[in-house]
GUMARMAR-43972 format. One record per residue (C-alpha): residue number from 1; residue in one letter; x, y, z. Coordinates in nm, 3 decimals, padded with zeros to 5 digits. Each point is the difference from the previous one (the first is absolute). Layout:
N
+-----+----+---------+---------+---------+
:   i : aa :       u :       v :       w :
+-----+----+---------+---------+---------+
: NUM :  A :       X :       Y :       Z :
...
+-----+----+---------+---------+---------+
***
This chain:
292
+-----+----+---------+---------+---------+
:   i : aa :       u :       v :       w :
+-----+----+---------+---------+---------+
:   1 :  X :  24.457 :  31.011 :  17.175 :
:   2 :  X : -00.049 : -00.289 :  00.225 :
:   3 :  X : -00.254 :  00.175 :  00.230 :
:   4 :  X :  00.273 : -00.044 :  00.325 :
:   5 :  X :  00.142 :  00.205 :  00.245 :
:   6 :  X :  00.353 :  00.097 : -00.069 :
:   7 :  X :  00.078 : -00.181 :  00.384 :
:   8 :  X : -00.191 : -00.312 : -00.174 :
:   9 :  X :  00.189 : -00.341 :  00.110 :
:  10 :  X :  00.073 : -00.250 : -00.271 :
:  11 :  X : -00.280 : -00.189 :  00.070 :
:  12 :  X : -00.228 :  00.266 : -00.059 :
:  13 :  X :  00.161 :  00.110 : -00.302 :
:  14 :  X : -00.068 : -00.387 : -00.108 :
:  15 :  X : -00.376 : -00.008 :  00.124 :
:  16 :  X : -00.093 :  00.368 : -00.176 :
:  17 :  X :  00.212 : -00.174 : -00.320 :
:  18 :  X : -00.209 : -00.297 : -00.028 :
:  19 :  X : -00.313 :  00.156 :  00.070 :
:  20 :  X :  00.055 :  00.246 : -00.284 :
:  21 :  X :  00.100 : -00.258 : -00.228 :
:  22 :  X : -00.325 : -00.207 :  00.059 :
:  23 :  X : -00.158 :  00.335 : -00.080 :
:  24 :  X :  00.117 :  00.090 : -00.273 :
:  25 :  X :  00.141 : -00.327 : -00.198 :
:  26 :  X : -00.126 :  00.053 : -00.375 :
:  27 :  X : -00.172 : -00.330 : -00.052 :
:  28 :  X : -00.252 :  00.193 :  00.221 :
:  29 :  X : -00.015 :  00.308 : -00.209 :
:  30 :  X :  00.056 : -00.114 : -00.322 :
:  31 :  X :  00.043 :  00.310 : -00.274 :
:  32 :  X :  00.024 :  00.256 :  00.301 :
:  33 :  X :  00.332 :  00.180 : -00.083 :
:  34 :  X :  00.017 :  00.195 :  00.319 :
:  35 :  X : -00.050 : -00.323 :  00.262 :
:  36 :  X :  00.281 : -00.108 : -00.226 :
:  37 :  X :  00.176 :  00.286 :  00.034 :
:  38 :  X : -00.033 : -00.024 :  00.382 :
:  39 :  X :  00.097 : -00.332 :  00.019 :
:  40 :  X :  00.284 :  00.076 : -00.188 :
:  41 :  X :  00.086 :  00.331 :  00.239 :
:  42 :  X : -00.064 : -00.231 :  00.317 :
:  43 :  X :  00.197 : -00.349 : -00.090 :
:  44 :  X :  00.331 :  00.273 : -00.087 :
:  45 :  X : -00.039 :  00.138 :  00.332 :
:  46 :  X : -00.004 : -00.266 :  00.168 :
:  47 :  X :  00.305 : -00.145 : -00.180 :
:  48 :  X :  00.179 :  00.275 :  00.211 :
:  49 :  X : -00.122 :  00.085 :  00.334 :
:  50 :  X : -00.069 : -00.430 :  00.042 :
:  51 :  X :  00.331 : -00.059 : -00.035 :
:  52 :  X :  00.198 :  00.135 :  00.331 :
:  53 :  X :  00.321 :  00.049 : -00.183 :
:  54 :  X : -00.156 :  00.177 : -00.302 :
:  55 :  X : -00.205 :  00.208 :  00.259 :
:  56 :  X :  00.294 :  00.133 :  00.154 :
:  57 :  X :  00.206 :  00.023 : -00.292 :
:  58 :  X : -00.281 :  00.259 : -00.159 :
:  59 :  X :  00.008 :  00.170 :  00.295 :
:  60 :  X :  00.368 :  00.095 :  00.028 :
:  61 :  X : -00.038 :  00.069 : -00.426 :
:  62 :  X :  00.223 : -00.310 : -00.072 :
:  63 :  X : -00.339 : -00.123 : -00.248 :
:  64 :  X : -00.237 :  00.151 : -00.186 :
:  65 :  X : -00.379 : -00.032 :  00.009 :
:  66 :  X :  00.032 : -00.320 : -00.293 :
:  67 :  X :  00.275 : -00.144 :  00.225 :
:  68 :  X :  00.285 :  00.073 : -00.181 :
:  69 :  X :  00.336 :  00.113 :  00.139 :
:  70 :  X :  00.071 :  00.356 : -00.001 :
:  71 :  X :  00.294 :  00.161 : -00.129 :
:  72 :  X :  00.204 :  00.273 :  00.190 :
:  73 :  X : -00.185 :  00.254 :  00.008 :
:  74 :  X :  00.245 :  00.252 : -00.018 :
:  75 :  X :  00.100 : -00.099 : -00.331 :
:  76 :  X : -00.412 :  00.089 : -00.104 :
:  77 :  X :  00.054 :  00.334 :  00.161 :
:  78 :  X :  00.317 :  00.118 : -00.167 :
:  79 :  X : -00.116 : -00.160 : -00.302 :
:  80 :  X : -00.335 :  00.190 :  00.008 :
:  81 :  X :  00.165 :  00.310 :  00.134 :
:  82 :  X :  00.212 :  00.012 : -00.337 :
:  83 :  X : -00.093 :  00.354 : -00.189 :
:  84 :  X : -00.154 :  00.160 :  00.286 :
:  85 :  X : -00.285 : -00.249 :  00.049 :
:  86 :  X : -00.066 : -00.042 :  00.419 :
:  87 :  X : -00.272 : -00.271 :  00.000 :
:  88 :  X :  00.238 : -00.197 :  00.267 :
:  89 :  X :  00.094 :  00.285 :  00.192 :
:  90 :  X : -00.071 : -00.122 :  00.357 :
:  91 :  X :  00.270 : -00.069 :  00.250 :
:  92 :  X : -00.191 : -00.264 :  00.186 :
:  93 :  X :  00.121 : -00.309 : -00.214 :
:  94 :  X : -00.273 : -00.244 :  00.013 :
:  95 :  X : -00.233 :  00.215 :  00.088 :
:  96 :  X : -00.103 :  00.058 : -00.362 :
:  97 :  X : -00.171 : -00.330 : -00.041 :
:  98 :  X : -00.280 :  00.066 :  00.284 :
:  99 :  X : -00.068 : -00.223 :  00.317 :
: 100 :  X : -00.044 : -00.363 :  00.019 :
: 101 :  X : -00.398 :  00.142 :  00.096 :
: 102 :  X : -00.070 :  00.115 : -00.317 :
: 103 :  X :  00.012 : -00.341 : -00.123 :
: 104 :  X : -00.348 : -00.014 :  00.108 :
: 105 :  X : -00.135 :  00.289 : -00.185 :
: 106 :  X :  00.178 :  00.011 : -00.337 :
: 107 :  X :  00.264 : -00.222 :  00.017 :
: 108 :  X :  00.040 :  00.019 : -00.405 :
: 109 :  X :  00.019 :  00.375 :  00.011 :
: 110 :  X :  00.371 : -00.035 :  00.209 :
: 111 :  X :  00.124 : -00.236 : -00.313 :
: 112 :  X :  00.338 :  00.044 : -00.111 :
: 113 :  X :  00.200 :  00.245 : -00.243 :
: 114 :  X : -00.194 :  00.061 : -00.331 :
: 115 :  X :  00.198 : -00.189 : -00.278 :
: 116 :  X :  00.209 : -00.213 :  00.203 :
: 117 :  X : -00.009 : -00.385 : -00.054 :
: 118 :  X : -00.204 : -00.160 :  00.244 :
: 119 :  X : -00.144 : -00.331 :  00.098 :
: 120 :  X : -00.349 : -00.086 : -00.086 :
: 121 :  X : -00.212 : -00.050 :  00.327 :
: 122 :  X : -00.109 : -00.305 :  00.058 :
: 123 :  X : -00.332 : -00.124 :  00.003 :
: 124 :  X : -00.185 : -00.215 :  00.252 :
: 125 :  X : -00.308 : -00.258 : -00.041 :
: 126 :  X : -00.199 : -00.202 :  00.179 :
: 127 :  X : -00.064 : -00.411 : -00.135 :
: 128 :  X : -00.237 : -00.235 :  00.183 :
: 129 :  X :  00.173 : -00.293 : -00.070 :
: 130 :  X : -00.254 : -00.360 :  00.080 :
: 131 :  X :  00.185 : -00.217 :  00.256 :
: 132 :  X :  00.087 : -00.304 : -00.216 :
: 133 :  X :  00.186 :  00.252 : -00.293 :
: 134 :  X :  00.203 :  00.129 :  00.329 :
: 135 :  X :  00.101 : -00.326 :  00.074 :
: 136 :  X :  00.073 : -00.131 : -00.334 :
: 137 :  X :  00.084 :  00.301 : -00.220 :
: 138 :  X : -00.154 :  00.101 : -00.275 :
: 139 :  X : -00.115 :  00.326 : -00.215 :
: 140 :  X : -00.241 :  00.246 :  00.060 :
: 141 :  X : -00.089 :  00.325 : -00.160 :
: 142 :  X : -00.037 :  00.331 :  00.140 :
: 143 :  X : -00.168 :  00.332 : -00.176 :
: 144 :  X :  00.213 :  00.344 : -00.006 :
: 145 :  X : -00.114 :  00.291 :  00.047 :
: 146 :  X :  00.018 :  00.127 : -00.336 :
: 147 :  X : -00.273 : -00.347 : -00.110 :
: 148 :  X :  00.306 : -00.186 : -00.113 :
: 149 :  X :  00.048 : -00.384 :  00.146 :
: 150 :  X :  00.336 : -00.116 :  00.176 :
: 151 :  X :  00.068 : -00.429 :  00.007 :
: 152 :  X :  00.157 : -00.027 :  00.315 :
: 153 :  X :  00.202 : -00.344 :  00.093 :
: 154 :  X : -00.111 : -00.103 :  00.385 :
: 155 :  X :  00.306 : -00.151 :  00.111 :
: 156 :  X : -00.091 : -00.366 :  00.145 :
: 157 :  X : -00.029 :  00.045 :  00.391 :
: 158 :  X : -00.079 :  00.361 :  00.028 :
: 159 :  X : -00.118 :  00.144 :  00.305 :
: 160 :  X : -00.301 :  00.210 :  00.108 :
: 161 :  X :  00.154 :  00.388 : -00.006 :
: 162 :  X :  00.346 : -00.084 : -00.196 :
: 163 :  X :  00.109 :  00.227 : -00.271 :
: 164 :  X :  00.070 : -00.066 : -00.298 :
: 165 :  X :  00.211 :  00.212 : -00.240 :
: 166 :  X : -00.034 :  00.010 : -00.353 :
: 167 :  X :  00.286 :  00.201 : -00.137 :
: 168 :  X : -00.041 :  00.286 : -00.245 :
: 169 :  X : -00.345 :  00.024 :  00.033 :
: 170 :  X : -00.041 :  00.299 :  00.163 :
: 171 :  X : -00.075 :  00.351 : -00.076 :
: 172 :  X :  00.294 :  00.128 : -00.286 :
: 173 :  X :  00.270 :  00.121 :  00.072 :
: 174 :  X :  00.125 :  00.385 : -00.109 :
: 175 :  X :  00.259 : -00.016 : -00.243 :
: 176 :  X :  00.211 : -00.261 :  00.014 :
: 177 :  X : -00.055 : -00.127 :  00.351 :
: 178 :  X : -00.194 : -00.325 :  00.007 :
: 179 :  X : -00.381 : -00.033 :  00.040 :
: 180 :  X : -00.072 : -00.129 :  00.384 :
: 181 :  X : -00.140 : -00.337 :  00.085 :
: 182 :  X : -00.363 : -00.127 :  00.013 :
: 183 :  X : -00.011 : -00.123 :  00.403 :
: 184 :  X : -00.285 : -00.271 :  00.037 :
: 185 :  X : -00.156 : -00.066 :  00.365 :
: 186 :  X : -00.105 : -00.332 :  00.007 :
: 187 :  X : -00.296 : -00.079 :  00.215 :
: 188 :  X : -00.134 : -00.387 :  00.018 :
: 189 :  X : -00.342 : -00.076 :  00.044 :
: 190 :  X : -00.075 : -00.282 :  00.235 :
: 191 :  X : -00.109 : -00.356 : -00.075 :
: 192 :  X : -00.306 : -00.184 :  00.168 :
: 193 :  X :  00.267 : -00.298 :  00.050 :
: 194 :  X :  00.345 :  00.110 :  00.044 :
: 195 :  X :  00.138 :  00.240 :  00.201 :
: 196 :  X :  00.370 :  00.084 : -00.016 :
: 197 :  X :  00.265 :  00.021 :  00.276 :
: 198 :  X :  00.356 :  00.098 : -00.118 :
: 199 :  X :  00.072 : -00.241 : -00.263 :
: 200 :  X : -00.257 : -00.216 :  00.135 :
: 201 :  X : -00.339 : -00.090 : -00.099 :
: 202 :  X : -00.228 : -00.183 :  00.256 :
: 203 :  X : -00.395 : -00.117 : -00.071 :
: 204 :  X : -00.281 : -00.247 :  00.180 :
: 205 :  X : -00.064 : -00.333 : -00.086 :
: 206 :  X : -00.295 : -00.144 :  00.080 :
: 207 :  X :  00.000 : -00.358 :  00.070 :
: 208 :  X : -00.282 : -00.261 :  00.037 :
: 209 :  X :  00.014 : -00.180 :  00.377 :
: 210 :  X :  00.110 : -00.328 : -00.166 :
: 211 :  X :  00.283 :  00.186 : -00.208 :
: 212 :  X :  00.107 :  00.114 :  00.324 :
: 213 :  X : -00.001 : -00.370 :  00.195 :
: 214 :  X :  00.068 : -00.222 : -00.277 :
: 215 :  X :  00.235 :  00.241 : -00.243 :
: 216 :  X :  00.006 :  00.069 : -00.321 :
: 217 :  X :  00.123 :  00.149 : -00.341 :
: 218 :  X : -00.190 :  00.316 : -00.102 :
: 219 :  X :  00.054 :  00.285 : -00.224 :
: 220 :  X :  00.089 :  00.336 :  00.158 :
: 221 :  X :  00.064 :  00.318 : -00.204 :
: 222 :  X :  00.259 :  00.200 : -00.022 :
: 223 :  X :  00.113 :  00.330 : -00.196 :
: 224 :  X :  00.178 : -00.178 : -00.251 :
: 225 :  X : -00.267 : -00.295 : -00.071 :
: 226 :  X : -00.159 : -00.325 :  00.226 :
: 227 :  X :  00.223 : -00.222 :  00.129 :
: 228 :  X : -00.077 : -00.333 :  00.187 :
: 229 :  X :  00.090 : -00.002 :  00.347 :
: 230 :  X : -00.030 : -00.252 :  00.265 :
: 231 :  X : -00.247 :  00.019 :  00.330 :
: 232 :  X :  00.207 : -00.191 :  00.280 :
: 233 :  X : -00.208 : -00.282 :  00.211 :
: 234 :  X : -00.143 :  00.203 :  00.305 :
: 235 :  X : -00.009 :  00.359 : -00.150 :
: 236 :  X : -00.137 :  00.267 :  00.224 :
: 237 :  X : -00.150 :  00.359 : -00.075 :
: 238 :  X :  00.302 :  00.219 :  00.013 :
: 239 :  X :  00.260 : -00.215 : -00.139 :
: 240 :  X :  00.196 :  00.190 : -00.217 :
: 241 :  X :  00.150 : -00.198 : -00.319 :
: 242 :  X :  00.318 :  00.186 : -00.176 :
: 243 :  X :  00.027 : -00.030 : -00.360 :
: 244 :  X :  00.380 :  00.104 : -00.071 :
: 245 :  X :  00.092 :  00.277 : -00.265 :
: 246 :  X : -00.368 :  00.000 : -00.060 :
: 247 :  X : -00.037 :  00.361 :  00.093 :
: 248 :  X :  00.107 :  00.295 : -00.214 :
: 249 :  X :  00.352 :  00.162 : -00.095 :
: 250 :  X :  00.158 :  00.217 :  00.256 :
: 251 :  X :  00.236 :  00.282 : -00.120 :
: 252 :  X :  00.359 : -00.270 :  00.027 :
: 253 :  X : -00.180 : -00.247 : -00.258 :
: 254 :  X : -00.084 : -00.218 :  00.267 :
: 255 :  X : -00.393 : -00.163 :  00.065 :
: 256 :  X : -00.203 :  00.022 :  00.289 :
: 257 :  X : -00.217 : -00.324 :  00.123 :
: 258 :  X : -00.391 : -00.042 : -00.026 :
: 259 :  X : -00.146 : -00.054 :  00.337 :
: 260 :  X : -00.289 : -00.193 :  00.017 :
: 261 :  X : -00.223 :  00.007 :  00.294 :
: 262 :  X : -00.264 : -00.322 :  00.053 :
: 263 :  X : -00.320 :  00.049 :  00.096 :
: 264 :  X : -00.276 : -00.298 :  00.085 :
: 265 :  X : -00.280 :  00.028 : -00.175 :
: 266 :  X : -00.339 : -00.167 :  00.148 :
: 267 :  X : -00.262 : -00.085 : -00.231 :
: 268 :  X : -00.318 :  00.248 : -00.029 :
: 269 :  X : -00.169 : -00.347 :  00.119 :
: 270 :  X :  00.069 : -00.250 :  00.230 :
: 271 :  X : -00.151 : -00.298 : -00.173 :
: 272 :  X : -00.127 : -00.276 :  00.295 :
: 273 :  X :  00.300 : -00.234 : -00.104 :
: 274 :  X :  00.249 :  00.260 :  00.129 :
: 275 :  X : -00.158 :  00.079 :  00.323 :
: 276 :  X : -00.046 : -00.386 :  00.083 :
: 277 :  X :  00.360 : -00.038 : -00.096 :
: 278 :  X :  00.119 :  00.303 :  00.212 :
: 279 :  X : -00.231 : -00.102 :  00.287 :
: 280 :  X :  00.224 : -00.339 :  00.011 :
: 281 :  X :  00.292 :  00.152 : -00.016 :
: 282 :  X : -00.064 :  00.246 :  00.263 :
: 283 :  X : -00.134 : -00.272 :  00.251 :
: 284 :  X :  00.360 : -00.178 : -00.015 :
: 285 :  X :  00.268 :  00.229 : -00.143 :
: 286 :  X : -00.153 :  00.348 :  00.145 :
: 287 :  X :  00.258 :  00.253 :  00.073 :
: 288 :  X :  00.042 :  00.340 :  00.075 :
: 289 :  X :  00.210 :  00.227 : -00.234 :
: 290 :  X :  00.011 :  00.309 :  00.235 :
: 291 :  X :  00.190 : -00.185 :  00.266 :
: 292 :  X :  00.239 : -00.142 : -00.262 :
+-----+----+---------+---------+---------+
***
């Protein structure tokens, strides 16, 4: 199903996962019922053998291909072998349901008693998310499979590759068993001025060479709005400013900082002013910063 080996390490399973997924996501094959299909097929897969616990739990027959638990299976045998009927006749126990390999070939075709309540599968998606809605929450809509549109609520401070689970909205379930869950894999796009470290954000500021000898008060931006902030007398390139709780929400409710880095600006042109000025200076306050 996933194109693997059945030796394939969880990180391959992952890599052949995602790959797929970028193949075959319906917003690029929109009306094509059998990429659907597919992606369909491929996201349930992976919903078992990516999960470690799930994997092994298929292969010793405690789950079924739709990851729900199994029921003795004795109790399916005598059951079925009522009135002469010997569909579970084997003596091999598990052995009925097939080897944790076959979830590669037809995974579906090893689902679980005919009639029996069941689980619906869940069903997996992939939402670029822009870096600012991460950061501050938001909504965003998604398209199924079947052409139908999902709102989805992007918790403030999600992260690039979290999950999140929207109950319910999975495949049905068979008979009275519940329908699965819709699992979302969030991935961020970057921004051209913040880039995020934990619960951190950090950016550049340039600053103009007076700025940086005299001070000042400038506006600096941040992912919830511009907020004044003061240059200190003497700033240097590098200098690092820390804007507290200014960062986004980490998973106990508490805010990172915003780190802001200076950076001196020159002008394009050094007017003749300037370089008189600078000449003076240099001829009786010269120093050298790389000896510091």
């Amino acid at each position: 199903m996933l194109g693997v080996a059945k030796t394939a390490s969880a990180d391959e399973i992952k890599k052949a996962y995602r790959k797929l997924v970028k193949q075959l996501h319906p917003d690029l094959h929109p009306g094509d019922k059998k990429a659907a299909d597919r992606f369909k097929d491929v996201s349930a897969a992976y919903e078992i053998v990516g999960d470690a616990d799930k994997r092994a739990k298929f292969d010793k027959g405690e789950i079924d291909a739709e990851g729900a638990q199994r029921q003795d299976p004795r109790f399916y045998r005598d059951y079925a072998n009522q009135g002469g009927a010997k569909h579970y006749d084997s003596q091999q126990g598990y052995a009925d349901f097939g080897d944790i390999s076959d979830i590669f070939s037809d995974l579906f075709g090893a689902g679980g008693r005919a009639g029996a309540p069941m689980r619906g599968r869940n069903v997996h998606y992939r939402l670029d998310v822009d870096f600012l809605t991460a950061a501050t929450g938001g909504q965003q809509r998604i398209t199924l499979p079947d052409g139908k549109q999902l709102g989805v609520t992007i918790p403030e401070g999600v992260a690039d590759g979290q999950t999140i689970r929207l109950k319910g909205l999975g495949h049905p379930g068979r008979g009275d068993a519940p329908a699965g869950d819709a699992m979302i894999e969030v991935h961020v796009r970057p921004h051209p001025a913040f880039e995020r470290r934990g619960d951190d954000i950090v950016s550049e500021l340039p600053i103009a060479i007076d700025e940086a000898v005299l001070g000042a008060k400038v506006e600096v931006p941040t992912v919830s709005g511009r907020l004044n902030v003061t240059i200190p007398k003497g700033a240097s390139s590098g200098q690092t400013l820390r804007l507290k709780g200014k960062g986004v929400k980490g998973k106990k409710g508490v805010y990172g900082d915003h780190l802001v880095r200076l950076k001196i600006v020159m002008p394009k042109t050094i007017d003749p002013d300037l370089e008189k000025f600078m000449q003076g200076w240099r001829e009786s306050h010269a120093y050298n910063p790389r000896t510091e």
